[in-house]
N, C-alpha and C positions, 0 to 999 in steps of 0.2 A: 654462467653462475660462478660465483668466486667460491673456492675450495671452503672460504671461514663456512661461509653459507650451508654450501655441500655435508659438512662436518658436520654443523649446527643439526641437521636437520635430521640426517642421520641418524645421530645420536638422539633425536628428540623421538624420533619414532621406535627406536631400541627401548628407549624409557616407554612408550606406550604402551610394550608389549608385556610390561607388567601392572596395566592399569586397563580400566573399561573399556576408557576411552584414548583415539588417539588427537583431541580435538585441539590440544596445546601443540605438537608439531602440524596441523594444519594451518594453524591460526600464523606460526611462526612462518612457514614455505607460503602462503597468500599474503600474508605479513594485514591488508587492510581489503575491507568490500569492495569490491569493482563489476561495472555494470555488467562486465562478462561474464560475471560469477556461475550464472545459469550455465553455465558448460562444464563444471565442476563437482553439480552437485546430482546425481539420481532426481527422475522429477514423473510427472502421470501429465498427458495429454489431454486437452479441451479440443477435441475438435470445432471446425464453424462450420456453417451451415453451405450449402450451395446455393444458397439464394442471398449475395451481398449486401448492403447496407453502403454504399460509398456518398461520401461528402463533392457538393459540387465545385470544380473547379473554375472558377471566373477565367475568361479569356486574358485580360490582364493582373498578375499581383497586384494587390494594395498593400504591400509591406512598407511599413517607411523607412526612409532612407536615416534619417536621424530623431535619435530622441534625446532628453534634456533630462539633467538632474543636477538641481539649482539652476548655478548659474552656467552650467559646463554643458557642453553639446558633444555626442559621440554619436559614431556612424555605426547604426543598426547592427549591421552585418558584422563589423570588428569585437562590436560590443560581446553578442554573442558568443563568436569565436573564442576572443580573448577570454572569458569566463567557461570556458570549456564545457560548451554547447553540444551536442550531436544532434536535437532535432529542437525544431521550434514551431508551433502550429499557434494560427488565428481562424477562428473559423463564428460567423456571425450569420444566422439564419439560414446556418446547415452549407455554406458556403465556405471553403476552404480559402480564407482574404491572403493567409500568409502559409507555408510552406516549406521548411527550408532545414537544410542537412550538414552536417560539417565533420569533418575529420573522419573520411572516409566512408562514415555511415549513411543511407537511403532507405527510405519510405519502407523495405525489406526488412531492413536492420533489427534484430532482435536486440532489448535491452530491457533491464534489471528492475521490478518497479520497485523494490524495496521495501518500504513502509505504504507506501499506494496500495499494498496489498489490505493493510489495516480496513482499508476504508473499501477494498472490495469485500473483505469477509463481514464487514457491516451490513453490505446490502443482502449477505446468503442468509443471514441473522434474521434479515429482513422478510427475508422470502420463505424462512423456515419456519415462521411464525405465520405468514400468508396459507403457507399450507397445511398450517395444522400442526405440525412436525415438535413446535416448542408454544407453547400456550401462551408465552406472556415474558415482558423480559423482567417480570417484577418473580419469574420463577429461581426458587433457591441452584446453586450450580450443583449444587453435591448431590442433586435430582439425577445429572448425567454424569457426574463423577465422583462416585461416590467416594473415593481415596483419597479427599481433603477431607472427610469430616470428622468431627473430634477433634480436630485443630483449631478450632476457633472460628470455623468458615463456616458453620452450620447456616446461617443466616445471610450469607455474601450471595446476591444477588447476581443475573443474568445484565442487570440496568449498572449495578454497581462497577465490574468488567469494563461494559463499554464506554463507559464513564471515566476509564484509567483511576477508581476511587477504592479498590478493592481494599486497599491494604497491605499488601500482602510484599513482602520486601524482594528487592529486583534489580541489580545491579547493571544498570545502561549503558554503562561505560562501553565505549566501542576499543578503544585501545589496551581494555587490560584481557590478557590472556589468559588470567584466571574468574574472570566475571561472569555471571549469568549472562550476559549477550553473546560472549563467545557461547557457552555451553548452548546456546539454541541456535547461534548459526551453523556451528561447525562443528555440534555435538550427533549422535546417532539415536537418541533414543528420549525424544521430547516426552514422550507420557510419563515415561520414569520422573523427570526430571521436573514434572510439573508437581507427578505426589511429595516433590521434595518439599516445597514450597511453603514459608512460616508465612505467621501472620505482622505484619506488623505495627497498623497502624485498625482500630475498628473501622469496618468495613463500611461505605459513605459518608465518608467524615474528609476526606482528604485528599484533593487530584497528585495525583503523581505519574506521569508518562512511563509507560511499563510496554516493552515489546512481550515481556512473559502476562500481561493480561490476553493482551490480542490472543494468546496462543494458549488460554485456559479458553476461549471462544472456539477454537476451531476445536479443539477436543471437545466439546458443547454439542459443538453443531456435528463433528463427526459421530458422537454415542448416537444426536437426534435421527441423524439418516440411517440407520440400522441398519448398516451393510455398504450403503451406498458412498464411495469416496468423495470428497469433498471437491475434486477434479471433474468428478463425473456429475456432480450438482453445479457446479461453474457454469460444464456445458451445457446443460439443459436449462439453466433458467438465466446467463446472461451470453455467454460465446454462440450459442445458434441464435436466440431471439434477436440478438440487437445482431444479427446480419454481419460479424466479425470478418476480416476481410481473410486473415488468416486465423491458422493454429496456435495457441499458448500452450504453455505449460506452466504448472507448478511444483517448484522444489521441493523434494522429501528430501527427511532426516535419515534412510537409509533407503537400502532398495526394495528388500523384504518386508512386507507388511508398515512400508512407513510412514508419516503422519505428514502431512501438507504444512510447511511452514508459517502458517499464516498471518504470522507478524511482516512478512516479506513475500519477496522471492516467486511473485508472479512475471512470465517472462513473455514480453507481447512487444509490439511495433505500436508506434506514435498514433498513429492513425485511429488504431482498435481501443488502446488510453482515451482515446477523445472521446468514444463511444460513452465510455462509461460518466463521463461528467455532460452530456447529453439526454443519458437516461435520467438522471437528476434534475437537469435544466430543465425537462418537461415532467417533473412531477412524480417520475417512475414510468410516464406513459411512453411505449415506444410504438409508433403509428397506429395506434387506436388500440395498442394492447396495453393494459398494465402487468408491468412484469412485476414492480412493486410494488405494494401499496401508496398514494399518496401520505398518508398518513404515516409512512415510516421516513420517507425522504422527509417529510417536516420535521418531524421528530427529529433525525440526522440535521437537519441545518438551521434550530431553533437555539439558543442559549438559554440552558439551564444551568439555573448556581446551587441546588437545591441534591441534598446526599453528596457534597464533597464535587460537585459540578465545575469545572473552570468557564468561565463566559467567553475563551477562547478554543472550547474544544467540546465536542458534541459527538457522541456515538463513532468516535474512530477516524470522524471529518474535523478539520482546522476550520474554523471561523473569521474569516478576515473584515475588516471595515465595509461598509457599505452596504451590508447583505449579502456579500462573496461568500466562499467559501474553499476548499482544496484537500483533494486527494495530495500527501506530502510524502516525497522518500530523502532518504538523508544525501545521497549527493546529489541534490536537486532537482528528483524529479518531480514535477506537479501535472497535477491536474486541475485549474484553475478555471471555478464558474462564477460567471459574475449575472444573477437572472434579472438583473433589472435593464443590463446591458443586452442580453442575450448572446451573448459572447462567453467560448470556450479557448482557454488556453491551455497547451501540451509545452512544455519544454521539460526535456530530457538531457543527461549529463554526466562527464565522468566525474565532476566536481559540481562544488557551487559557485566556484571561483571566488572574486571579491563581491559579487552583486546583489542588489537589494531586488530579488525577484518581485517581492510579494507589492512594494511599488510601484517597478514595472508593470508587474500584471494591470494592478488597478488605474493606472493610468493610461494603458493601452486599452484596457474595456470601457473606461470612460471615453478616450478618443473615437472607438471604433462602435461603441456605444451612441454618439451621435450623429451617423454615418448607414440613416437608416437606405 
């Protein structure tokens, strides 16, 4: 590390020590997200089950050697690579067709799911209401937390949240070091930070992508479990059921008493990601259990325009052409389901590189879609 660096950083943490937080020299010494991130931050365990779930492996790949975009042809494997790959999965009636690793990483490799997380704490949403736990997502939020109200939130919805419709102003920016994204990544003390929260726009009137709604959700769902961490509801109702091959974790905002990030920062291997756009693929059912309800996975992969609704985004999942849909993290991770194909795609990544994923995908489950 060069000495400016050294100084930099130094000094930025000397400044910390006259402030709450030190989240501005973190943000400065990480400088940007990376899928290793999980090794940085304090986090609570899911264990999995002893009784596995594993995808079958065909005696020969079916990966293909090239694909086409327009008029241009590139070779599978480079393409990947060149776009800063680390895992890539095809898997078509529970079949693992494709498989594949890059830049050191394997089947083991822990990585970052980032915003994938979104669309897991949809399904605990999902399951919290299965059990009684949250009555209805038409339930007001200041039910579980009540430190927004009198702000204007009195009325802001459980449905409005998942919606990304709330309102409520949230600065995305991944690069500025004084924004709300920093303050939830690489801040220590997310509830505080939620009572900060203005309103800004009436509440179902207006999609706006917000990592700080995701994470007015998991404080939701943390008040609903009375006691219970949101790590320890993970495992119980998706990391044992669906037969995980290994361990996750998810990253807290500190160590003591701290809050599961749930905009992000669940940390799992490719394989166990697949799982969960699986569970969706059959409806919620996992071999003759419903872990979720049908009716919430529809609900998650239906388009509504209706309270500020975008017709590309549903309960925390991206909506793509065809009746696809995807678990999305920002350096591109996905979880790609396409149920008319019956094809699941995993690609994992330290970037996005230059690629149009979301074509790819659809043309590989349309390919591998007729490929019964």
């Amino acid at each position: 590390m060069k000495f400016s660096k050294v100084f930099s950083v130094v000094l930025l943490f000397a400044v910390c020590g006259f402030v709450s937080s030190c989240k501005l020299g973190r943000f400065v010494y990480y400088n940007f997200a990376n899928i290793t991130d999980y090794k940085i931050f304090p986090n609570r365990t899911a264990k999995n089950d002893s009784v596995k779930f594993t995808f079958t492996t065909p005696n020969k790949p079916r990966a293909p050697r090239q694909i086409t975009f327009g008029d241009k042809q590139y070779d599978f494997d480079e393409y990947l690579k060149k776009n800063k790959t680390v895992a890539f999965l095809i898997i078509k009636n529970d079949t693992l067709l494709c498989e594949k690793y890059y830049n050191g990483y394997t089947e083991e490799s822990v990585v970052a799911s980032f915003s994938m997380a979104k669309s897991i704490t949809s399904i605990l949403i999902g399951c919290a209401i299965d059990d009684g736990l949250i009555l209805s997502v038409e339930e007001p939020v200041i039910k579980y937390i009540p430190e927004l109200s009198g702000k204007g939130m009195d009325n802001l919805s459980i449905k409005n949240v998942l919606q990304m419709a709330s309102g409520i102003e949230f600065n995305e920016s991944y690069v500025n070091p004084f924004g709300d994204a920093a303050t939830y990544y690489y801040g220590r003390d997310l509830r505080k930070a939620i009572y900060k929260r203005k309103l800004q726009n009436k509440p179902g009137t207006t999609f706006s992508y917000s990592s700080g709604d995701t994470q007015i959700l998991g404080l939701v769902l943390e008040r609903a479990l009375k006691g219970k961490k949101i790590t320890e509801y993970l495992e119980e109702k998706l990391w044992k059921p669906l037969g995980m091959e290994y361990d996750a974790t998810w990253s807290l905002d500190r160590e003591k008493d701290g809050l599961e990030k749930t905009f992000c920062c669940v940390n799992a291997r490719a394989r166990d990601f697949a799982k969960i756009g699986r569970l969706f693929l059959n409806k919620g059912d996992w071999n003759g259990k419903q872990v979720v309800s049908k009716e919430w996975v529809e609900a998650c992969t239906t388009p509504d325009t209706l309270e500020g609704g975008a017709p590309y985004y549903k309960y925390q999942w991206w909506l793509e052409k065809g009746g696809n849909y995807t678990a999305t993290g920002i350096l591109g991770q996905f979880v790609y389901v396409s149920p008319k194909n019956d094809v699941i795609i995993v690609r994992l990544g330290k970037d996005t590189g230059n690629a149009n994923w979301e074509s790819l995908f659809y043309s590989l489950a349309n390919l591998y879609g007729g490929n019964n």
